[in-house]
C-alpha positions in Angstrom: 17.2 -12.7 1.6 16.4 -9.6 0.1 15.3 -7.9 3.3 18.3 -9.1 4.9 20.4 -7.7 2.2 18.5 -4.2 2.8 18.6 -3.9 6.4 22.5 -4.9 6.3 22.7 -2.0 3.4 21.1 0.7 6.0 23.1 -0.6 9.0 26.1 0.3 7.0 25.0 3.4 6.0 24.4 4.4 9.3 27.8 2.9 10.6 28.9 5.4 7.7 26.9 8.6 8.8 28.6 8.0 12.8 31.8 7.8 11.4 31.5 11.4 9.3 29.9 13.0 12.3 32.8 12.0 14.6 35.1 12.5 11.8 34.7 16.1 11.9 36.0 16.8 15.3 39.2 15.2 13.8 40.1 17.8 10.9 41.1 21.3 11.4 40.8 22.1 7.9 37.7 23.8 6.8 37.6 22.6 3.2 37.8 18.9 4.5 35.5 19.2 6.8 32.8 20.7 4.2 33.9 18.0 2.0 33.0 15.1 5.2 29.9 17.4 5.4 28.9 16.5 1.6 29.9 12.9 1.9 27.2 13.0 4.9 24.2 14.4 3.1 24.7 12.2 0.4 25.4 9.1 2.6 22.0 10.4 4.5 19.7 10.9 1.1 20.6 7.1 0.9 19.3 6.1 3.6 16.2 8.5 3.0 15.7 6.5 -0.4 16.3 2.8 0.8 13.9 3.5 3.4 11.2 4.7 0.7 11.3 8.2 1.1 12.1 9.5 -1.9 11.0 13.0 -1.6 13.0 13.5 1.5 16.1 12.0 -0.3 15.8 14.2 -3.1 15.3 17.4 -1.0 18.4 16.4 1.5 20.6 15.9 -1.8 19.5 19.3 -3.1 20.0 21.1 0.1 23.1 18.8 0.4 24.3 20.1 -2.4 23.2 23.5 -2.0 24.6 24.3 1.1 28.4 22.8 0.2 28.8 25.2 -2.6 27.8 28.1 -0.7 30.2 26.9 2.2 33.0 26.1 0.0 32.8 29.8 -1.3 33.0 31.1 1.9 36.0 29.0 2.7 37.6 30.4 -0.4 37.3 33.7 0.4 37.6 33.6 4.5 40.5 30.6 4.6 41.0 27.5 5.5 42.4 27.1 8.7 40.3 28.9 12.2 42.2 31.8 13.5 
């Protein structure tokens, strides 16, 4: 039951991470589309840990992480919407 329960967890995690991929062709705002970019690194670092890799989950939340804030200040001071 347990392994059941796991393998359904990971299948909708990775239902998840296909819908923010495709969901970013959708938005032609910047700032949502870092903000779909966040929800998929930390949608991915869950699948990382259920699949006992925890060192790879904490390093994709970190760079996860890392690379949103540095994006969203660029979006502050470029725009939001593509020229």
């Amino acid at each position: 039951m347990v392994v059941m329960l796991t393998e359904y967890f990971i299948f909708v995690l990775l239902i998840l991470l296909v819908l923010a991929a495709l969901s970013v062709f959708i938005f032609e705002d910047l700032l949502y589309v870092i903000i779909i970019f966040a929800g998929y690194s930390t949608i991915m670092s869950l699948v990382w840990q259920q699949l006992n890799s925890p060192d790879i989950a904490i390093t994709e939340a970190a760079v996860g992480i890392g690379i949103s804030i540095i994006l969203i200040t660029v979006v502050a001071k470029v725009g939001r919407r593509p020229t």
